[in-house]
Every structure is written in structure tokens, then in C-alpha cells.
N, C-alpha and C positions, 0 to 999 in steps of 0.2 A: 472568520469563516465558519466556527464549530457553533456561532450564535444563530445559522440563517436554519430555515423548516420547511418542513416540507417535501418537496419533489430537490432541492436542492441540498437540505440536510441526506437525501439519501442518496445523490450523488456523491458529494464527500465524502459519507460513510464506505461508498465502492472505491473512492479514490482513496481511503486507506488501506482499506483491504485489499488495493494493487499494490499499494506501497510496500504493505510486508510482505507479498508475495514476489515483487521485485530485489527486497529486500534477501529476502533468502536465498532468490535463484543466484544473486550476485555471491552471497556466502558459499551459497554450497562452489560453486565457480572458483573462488577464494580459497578454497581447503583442496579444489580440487587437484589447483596448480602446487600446492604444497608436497 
């Protein structure tokens, strides 16, 4: 996936940058229940 370019390389790069964003909202979520 991280080899393609392009318009597709820059999709990936968004779908990381949901991932940590997901990634975090699920954390903070996780500390919240704590």
C-alpha cells in the first residue's frame, strides 16, 4: 500500500492521519472511562 503514488499515495497518507486521529479519540475515551 505505502509503495503506490500519486493521488493514491495521498489518499493513504489521509487514511493515516484518520487512523491516529481515531486512534486517540478511542484513548482519550479509554482514560475517560477510567
Amino acid at each position: 500500500m505505502g509503495d503506490w503514488s500519486g493521488a493514491s499515495g495521498m489518499v493513504t497518507g489521509s487514511w493515516l492521519r484518520h487512523d491516529v486521529w481515531l486512534e486517540n479519540k478511542i484513548a482519550n475515551i479509554e482514560y475517560a472511562k477510567r
